[in-house]
C-alpha positions as CSV (number, residue, x, y, z in Angstrom):
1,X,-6.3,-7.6,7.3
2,X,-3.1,-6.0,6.2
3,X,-1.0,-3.4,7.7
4,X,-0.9,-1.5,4.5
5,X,-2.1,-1.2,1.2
6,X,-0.1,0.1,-1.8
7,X,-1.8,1.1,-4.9
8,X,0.7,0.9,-7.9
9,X,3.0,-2.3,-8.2
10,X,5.2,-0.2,-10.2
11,X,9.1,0.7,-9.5
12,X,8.0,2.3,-5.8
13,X,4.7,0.4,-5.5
14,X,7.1,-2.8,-5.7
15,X,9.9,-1.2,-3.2
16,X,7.6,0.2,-0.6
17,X,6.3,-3.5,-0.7
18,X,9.7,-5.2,-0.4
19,X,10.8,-2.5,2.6
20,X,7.2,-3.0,4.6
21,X,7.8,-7.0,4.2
22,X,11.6,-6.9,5.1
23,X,10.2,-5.5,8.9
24,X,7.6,-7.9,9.3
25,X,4.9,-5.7,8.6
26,X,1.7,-7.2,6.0
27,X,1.2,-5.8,2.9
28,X,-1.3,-5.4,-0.1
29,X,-0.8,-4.3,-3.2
30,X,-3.5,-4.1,-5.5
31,X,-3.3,-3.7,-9.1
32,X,-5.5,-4.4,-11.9
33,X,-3.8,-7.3,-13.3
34,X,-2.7,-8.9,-9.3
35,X,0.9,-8.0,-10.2
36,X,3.7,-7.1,-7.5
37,X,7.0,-8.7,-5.9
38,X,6.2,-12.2,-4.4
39,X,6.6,-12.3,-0.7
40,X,4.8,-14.4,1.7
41,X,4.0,-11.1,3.8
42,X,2.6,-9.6,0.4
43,X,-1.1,-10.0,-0.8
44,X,-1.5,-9.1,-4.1
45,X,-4.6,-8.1,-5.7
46,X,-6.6,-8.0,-8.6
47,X,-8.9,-5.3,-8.5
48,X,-9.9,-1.7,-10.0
49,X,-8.1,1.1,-7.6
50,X,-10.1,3.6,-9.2
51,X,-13.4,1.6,-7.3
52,X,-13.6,3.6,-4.0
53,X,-16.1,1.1,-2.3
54,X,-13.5,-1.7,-3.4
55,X,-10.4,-0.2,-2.5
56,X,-12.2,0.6,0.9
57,X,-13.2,-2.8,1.2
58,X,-9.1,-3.9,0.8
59,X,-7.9,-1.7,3.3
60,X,-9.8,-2.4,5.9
61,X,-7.5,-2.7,9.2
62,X,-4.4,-1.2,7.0
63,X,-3.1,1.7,9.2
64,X,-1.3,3.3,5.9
65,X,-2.4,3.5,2.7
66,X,0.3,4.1,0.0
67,X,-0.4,5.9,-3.3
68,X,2.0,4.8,-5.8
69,X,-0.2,4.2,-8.6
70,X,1.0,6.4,-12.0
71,X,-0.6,5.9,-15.3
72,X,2.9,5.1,-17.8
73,X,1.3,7.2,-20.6
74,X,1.2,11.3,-20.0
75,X,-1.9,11.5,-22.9
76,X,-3.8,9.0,-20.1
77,X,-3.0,11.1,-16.6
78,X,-6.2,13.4,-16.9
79,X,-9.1,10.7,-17.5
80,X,-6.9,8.2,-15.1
81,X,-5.4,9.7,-11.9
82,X,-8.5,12.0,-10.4
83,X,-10.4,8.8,-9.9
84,X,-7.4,6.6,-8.0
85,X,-6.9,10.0,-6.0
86,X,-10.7,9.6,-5.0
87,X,-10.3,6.6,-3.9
88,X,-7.6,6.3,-2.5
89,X,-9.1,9.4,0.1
90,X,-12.3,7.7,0.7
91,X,-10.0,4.7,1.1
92,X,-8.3,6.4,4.0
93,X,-11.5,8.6,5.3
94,X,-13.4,5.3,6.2
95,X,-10.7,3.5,7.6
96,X,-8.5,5.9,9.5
97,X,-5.3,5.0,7.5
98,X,-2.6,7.4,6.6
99,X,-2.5,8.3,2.9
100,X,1.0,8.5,2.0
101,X,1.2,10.2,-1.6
102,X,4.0,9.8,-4.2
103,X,5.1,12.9,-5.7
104,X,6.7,15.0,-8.0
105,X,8.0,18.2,-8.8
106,X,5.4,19.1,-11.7
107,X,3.6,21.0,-9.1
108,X,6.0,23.8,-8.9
109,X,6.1,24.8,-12.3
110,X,9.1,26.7,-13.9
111,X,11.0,28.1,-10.5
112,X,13.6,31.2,-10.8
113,X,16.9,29.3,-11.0
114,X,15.4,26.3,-11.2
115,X,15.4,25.9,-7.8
116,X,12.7,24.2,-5.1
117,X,13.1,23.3,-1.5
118,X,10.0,22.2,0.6
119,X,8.4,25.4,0.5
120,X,8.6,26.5,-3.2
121,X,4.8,27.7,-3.9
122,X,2.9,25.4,-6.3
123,X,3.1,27.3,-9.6
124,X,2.3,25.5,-12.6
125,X,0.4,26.3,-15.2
126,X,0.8,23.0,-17.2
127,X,-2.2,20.9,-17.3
128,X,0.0,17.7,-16.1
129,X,1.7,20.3,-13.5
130,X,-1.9,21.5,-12.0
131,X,-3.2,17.8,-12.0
132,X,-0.8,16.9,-9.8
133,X,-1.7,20.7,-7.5
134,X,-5.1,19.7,-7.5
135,X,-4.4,16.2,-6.2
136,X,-2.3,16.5,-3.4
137,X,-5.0,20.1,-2.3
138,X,-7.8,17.5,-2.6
139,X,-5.8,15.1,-0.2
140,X,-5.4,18.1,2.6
141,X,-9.2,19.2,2.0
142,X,-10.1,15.6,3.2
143,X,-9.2,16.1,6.5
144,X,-7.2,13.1,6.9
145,X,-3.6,12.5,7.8
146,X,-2.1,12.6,5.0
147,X,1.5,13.4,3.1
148,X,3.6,13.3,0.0
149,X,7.0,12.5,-0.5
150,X,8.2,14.4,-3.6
151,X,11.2,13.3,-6.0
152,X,12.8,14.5,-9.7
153,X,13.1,11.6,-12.1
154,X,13.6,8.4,-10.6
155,X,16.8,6.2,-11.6
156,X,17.6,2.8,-10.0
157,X,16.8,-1.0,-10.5
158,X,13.2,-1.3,-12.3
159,X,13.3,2.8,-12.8
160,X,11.6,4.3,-16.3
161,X,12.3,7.1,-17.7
162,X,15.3,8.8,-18.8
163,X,17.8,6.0,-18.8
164,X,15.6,3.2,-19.8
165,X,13.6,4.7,-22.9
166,X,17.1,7.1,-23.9
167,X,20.6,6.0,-22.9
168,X,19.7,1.9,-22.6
169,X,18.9,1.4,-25.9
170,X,22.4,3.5,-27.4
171,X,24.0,1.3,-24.7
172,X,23.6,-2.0,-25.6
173,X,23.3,-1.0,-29.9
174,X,26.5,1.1,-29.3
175,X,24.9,4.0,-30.6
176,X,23.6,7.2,-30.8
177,X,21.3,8.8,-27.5
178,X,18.9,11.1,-29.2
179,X,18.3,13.6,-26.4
180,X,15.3,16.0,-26.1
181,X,17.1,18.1,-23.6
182,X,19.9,20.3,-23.0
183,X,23.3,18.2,-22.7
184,X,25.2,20.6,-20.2
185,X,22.1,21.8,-17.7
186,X,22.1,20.0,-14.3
187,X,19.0,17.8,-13.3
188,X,18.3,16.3,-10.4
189,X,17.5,12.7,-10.7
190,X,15.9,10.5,-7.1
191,X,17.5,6.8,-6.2
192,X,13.5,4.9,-6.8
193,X,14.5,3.0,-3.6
194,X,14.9,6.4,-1.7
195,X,11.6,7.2,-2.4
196,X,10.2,4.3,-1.1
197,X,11.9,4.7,1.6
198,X,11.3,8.1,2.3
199,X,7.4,7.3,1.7
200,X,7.5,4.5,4.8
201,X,9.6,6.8,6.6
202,X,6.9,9.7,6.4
203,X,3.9,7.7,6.6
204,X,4.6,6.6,10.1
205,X,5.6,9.9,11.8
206,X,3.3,12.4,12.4
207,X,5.4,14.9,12.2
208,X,5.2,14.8,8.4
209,X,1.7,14.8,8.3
210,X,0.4,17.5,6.6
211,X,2.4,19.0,4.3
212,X,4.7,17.5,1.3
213,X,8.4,16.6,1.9
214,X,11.2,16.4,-1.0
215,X,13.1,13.3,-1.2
216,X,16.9,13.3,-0.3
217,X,18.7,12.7,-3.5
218,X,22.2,13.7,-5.0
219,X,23.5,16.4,-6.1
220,X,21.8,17.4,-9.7
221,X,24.0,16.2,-12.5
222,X,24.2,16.9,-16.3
223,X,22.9,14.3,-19.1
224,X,26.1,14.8,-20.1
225,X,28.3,12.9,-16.8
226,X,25.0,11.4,-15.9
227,X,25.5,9.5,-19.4
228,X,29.2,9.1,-19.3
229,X,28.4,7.2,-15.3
230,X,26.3,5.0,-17.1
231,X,28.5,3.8,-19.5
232,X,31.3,3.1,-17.3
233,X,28.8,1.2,-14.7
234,X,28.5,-1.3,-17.8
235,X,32.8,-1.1,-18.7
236,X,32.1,0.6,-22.1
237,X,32.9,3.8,-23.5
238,X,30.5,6.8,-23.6
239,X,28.0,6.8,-25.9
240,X,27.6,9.9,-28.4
241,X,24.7,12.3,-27.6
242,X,22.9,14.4,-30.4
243,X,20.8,17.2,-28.8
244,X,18.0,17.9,-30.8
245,X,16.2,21.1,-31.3
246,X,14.0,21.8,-28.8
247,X,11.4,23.2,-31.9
248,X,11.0,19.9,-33.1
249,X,9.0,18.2,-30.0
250,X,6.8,21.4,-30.0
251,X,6.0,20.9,-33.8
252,X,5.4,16.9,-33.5
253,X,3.2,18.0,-30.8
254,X,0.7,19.6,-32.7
255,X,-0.1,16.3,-34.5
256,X,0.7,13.7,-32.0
257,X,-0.2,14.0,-28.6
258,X,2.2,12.4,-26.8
259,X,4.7,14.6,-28.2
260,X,2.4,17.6,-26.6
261,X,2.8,16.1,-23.4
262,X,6.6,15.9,-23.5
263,X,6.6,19.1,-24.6
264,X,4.8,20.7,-21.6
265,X,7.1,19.6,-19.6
266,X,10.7,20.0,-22.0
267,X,11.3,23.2,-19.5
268,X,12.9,20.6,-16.7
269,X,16.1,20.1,-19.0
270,X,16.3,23.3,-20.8
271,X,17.2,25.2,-17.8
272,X,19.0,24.2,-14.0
273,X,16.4,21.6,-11.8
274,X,17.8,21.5,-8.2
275,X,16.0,19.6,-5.7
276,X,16.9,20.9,-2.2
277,X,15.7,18.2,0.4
278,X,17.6,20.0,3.3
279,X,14.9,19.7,5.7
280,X,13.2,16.6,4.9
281,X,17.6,15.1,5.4
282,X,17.5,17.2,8.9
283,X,14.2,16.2,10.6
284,X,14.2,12.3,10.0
285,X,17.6,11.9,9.4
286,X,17.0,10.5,5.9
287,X,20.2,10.5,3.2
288,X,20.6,10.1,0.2
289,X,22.2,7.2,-1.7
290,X,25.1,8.0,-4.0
291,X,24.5,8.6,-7.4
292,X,27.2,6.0,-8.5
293,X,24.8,2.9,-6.6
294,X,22.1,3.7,-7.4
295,X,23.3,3.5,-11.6
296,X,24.7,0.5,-10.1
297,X,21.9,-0.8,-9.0
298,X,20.0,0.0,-12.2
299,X,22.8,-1.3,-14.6
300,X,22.9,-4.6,-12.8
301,X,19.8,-5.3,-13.0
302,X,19.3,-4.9,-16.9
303,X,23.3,-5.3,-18.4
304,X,23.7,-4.2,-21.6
305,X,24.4,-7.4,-24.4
C-alpha cells in the first residue's frame, strides 16, 4: 500500500512524486495512460481517476492524497474536472487520507489592483474561475482534512504555459513572440517545483488544513523582463514582442472555442496580478526560489537549437 497517491503525472504530479520518493516515502501515481517519473519508490498506474470506486481502491493505506490532475485543454475543464474532484473526495472520505488540492488563482476573479493574499474573497464570475470555487467548496463540504496550495502560472523544468507555447518557439526560430497580453503589466509567475513543494509541505501539517494557502513565489515581473531573462538564460538576444489587440481574441472567440476560453481569462495580463504569499512564507517557513533558477531550470531542460 502506498504512502500517497497523486492524481496527475503532469509538471507537479511528476515533482510531488520525485520530492515524496527523494524521503523515502512510497508513492502512486495514477494516470490514464500509467505515465510518471520512474523511481523504484513510485508505482505508476493505469487507471481512470475520474472512477471513485477505483481510485478508492488505489489509495487504500495512502495517508495523502494529492490532486494534481488538470485537463491541458480549457474547452475540456467543465465535462472533465467535477468528476476527478469527486473522486478524489470519496477517495479521501473512505480512507482517511488528506486531500491536498492544486490550485490556482481563477477563483478570485478580477481583484482591485490586481492584488490577492490568502484571504482575497473568491469572486469570479468566469465559468473556468467558478469551476475551480465550486471545487475546492465541495472539498470543505466533505468534511475531510483537506487543503489547496494556490499558485499564478507555473514556469520551471517540464512547465506549460506562457513560455513554452509563446516565447520557446520565437527562441529557438529567432523570431517574433506574438503576445495576447499587455507587454509592460507585472504578473506573477510560480517556480512548478515550489508548488510541489509547498503541496507536501501542507499536506502533512495540520495547521493548513482547512483553508487554501498561496504559494511563495517571486516578485511579479513584466512579459517584457520576464522575456528578456529568458533569452539571456539561453546566451541570445531578446526576442521582439508584438502585442496584439486585445479585440482580436474576443472576436476569434465567437467562432472557436478555445479562443473563448483564453478570452475569459485575458483580464490576468491586461491589468497588475500580485500574488502575496506573506503568510503561507511566515507560518511554514516556505521561500521562494529566485526567478532567475527557476528560468534556469526551465531553459536547461529544453535549450533552444
Amino acid at each position: 500500500m502506498p504512502d500517497h497517491v497523486i492524481l496527475g503525472a503532469g509538471t507537479i504530479g511528476s515533482n510531488v512524486a520525485t520530492i515524496l520518493a527523494a524521503r523515502g516515502e512510497t508513492v502512486r501515481i495514477v494516470t490514464r495512460g500509467g505515465s510518471g517519473p520512474e523511481h523504484p519508490l513510485i508505482d505508476r498506474v493505469a487507471a481512470d481517476a475520474s472512477d471513485a470506486a477505483r481510485l478508492t481502491e488505489l489509495s487504500r493505506g495512502a495517508k495523502a492524497i494529492y490532486h494534481c490532475a488538470n485537463p491541458a485543454s480549457y474547452t475540456s475543464w467543465h465535462r472533465l474536472l467535477p468528476p476527478l474532484q469527486t473522486a478524489a473526495i470519496a477517495a479521501a472520505q473512505a480512507n482517511d487520507a488528506v486531500l491536498a488540492n492544486t490550485g490556482s488563482l481563477y477563483a478570485y476573479g478580477p481583484q482591485p489592483g490586481g492584488r490577492m493574499n490568502e484571504h482575497t474573497p473568491l469572486a469570479a464570475t468566469g465559468r473556468k474561475g467558478l469551476l475551480r470555487k465550486r471545487n475546492w467548496e465541495q472539498s470543505l463540504a466533505a468534511g475531510i482534512r483537506t487543503v489547496e496550495a494556490r499558485g499564478s502560472d507555473f514556469i520551471g523544468r517540464d512547465a506549460t504555459g506562457f513560455y513554452a507555447m509563446i516565447l520557446e518557439p520565437a527562441l529557438r526560430k529567432g523570431g517574433t513572440a506574438w503576445v495576447t497580453g499587455h507587454l509592460d503589466m507585472p504578473h506573477t509567475f510560480t517556480y512548478n517545483r515550489d508548488m510541489a513543494n509547498a503541496l507536501v509541505t501542507l499536506a502533512a501539517d495540520d495547521r493548513a488544513w482547512g483553508r487554501a494557502w498561496h504559494v511563495p513565489s517571486p516578485p511579479a515581473i513584466t512579459i517584457r523582463d520576464l522575456a528578456a531573462r529568458y533569452a539571456a538564460a539561453y546566451g541570445k538576444p531578446p526576442i521582439r514582442l508584438i502585442q496584439l489587440p486585445r479585440f482580436l481574441m474576443r472576436t476569434a472567440g465567437t467562432v472557436l472555442p478555445i479562443a473563448r476560453e483564453i478570452a475569459e481569462m485575458d483580464y490576468q495580463y491586461y491589468a497588475p496580478f500580485h500574488m502575496d504569499a506573506t503568510e503561507t512564507a511566515e507560518t511554514f517557513g516556505l521561500t521562494a526560489t529566485e526567478l532567475d533558477v527557476a528560468i534556469r531550470d526551465q531553459v536547461d531542460a529544453a535549450p533552444a537549437k
